[in-house]
C-alpha positions in Angstrom: 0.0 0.0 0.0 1.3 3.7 -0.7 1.4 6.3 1.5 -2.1 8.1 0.7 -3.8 4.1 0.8 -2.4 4.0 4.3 -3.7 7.4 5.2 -7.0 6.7 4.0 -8.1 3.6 5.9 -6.6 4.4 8.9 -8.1 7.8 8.6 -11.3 5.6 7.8 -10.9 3.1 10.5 -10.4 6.2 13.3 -13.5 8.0 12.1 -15.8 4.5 12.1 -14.6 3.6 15.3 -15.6 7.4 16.4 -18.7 7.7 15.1 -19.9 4.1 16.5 -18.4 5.2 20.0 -20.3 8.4 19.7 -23.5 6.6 19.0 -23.4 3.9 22.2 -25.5 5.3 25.0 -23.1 6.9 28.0 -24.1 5.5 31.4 -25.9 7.3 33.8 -26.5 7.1 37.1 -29.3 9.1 38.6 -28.5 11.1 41.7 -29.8 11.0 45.3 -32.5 13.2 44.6 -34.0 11.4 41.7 -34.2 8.3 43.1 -36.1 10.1 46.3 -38.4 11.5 44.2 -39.3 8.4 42.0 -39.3 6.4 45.0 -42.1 9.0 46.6 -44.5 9.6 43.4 -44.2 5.6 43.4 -45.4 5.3 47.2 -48.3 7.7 46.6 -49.7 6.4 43.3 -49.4 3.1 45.1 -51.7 4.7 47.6 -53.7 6.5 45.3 -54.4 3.6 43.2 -55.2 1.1 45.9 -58.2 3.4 47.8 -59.4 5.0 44.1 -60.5 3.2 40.4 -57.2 5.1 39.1 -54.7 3.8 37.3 -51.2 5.6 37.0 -49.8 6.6 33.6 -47.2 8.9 33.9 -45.1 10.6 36.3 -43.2 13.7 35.9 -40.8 16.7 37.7 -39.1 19.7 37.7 -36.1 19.5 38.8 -33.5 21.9 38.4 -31.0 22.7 41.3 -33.9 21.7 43.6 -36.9 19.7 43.6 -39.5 22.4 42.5 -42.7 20.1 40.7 -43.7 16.2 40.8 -46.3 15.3 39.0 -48.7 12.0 39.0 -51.0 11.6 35.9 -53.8 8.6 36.0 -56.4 7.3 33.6 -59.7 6.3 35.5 -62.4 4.4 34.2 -65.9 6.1 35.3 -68.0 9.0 34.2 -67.6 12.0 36.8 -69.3 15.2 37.3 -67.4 17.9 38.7 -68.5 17.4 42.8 -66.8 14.1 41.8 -63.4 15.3 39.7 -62.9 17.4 43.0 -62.9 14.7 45.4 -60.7 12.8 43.2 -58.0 15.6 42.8 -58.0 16.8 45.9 -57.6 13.5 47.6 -54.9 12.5 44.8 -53.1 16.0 45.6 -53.4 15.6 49.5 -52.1 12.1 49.1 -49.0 13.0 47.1 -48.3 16.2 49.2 -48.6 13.7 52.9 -46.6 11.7 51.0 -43.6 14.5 50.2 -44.0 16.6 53.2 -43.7 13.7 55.5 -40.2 12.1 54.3 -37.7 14.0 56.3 -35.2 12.5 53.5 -36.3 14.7 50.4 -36.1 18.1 52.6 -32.7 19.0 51.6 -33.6 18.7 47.8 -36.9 20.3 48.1 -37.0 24.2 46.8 -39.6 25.1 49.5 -40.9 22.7 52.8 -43.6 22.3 53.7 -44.5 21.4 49.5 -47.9 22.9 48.3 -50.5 22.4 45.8 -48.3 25.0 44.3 -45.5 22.6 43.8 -47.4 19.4 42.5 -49.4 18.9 39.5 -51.9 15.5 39.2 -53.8 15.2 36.0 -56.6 13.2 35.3 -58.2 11.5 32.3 -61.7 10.1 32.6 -63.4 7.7 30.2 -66.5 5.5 30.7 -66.3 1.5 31.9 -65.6 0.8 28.3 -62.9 2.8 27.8 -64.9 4.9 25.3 -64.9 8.8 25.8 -67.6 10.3 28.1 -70.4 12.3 27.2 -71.1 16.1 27.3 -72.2 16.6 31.1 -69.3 14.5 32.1 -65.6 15.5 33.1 -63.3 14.5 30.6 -60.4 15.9 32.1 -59.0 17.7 35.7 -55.8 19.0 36.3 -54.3 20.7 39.6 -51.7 22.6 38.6 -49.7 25.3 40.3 -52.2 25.7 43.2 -55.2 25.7 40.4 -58.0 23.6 39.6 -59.3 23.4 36.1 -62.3 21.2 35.0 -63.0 20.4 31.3 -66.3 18.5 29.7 -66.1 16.1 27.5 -68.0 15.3 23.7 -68.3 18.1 20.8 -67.0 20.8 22.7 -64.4 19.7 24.5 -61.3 21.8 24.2 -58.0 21.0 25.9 -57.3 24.7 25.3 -60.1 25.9 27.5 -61.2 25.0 30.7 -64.8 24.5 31.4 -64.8 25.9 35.0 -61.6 26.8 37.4 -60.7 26.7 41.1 -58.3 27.3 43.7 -57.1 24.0 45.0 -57.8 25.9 48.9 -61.4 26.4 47.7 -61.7 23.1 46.2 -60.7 21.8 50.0 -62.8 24.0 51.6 -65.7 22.4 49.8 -65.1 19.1 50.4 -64.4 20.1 54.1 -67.7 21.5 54.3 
């Protein structure tokens, strides 16, 4: 082989070898606070599901330097009116902030203790017994997010965009407290 032959293929060789290192996946290993975290959203949709017809489908947080959001999302299997949506979320939402505030553990890593409906978000999707979408009077979705409650209807006019009704998770307590 000449000179420039050489050159190429073990130019070649050195940039194969690169790009198929590049491509493997680089370990990770997810820190303290992570782990906590999952551990926690995993204890209270364990709850949550056990005592409720929920059924957990995603999880989620913000985490940045500190713990600032977890999130718990379910799917549950009945046709709710609003009285209904509210029981559900703010019993989800007590059960996940218990669940945070009571794990002397995750205090270091959270942004703010004691954590508030201000620093959770549970999201619910309902759909009849058949899995089939509900009806106009019904809730199709409820979120609590950022200290607010917001309630949207399913069939025609259901709009993820706009909520059908909103509340403050504190008056949404004080309801069912009532």
């Amino acid at each position: 082989m000449n000179h420039k032959t050489k050159w190429f293929v073990g130019f070649t060789t050195i940039t194969f070898v690169g790009f198929i290192y590049a491509a493997l996946p680089l370990p990770y290993t997810a820190s303290t606070k992570q782990l906590l975290a999952d551990q926690l959203r995993d204890d209270a949709a364990k709850k949550i599901s056990s005592h409720e017809h929920l059924h957990l489908i995603g999880k989620g947080a913000q985490m940045f330097d500190k713990i600032e959001v977890l999130s718990l999302h379910f799917q549950c299997f009945n046709e709710v009116d609003r009285n209904s949506a509210r029981q559900l979320l703010v019993y989800t939402s007590k059960t996940l902030i218990d669940e945070i505030n009571s794990s002397e553990k995750i205090r270091p890593y959270l942004k703010n203790y004691p954590f508030t409906a201000e620093n959770i978000e549970i999201c619910i999707w309902f759909y009849k017994p058949n899995h089939s979408d509900v009806g106009d009077q019904n809730i199709k979705f409820a979120v609590n997010q950022e200290g607010k409650i917001e309630y949207y209807f399913g069939g025609a006019n259901y709009d993820i965009t706009k909520p059908s009704s909103t509340e403050t998770y504190d008056m949404a307590l004080k309801i069912i407290e009532s």
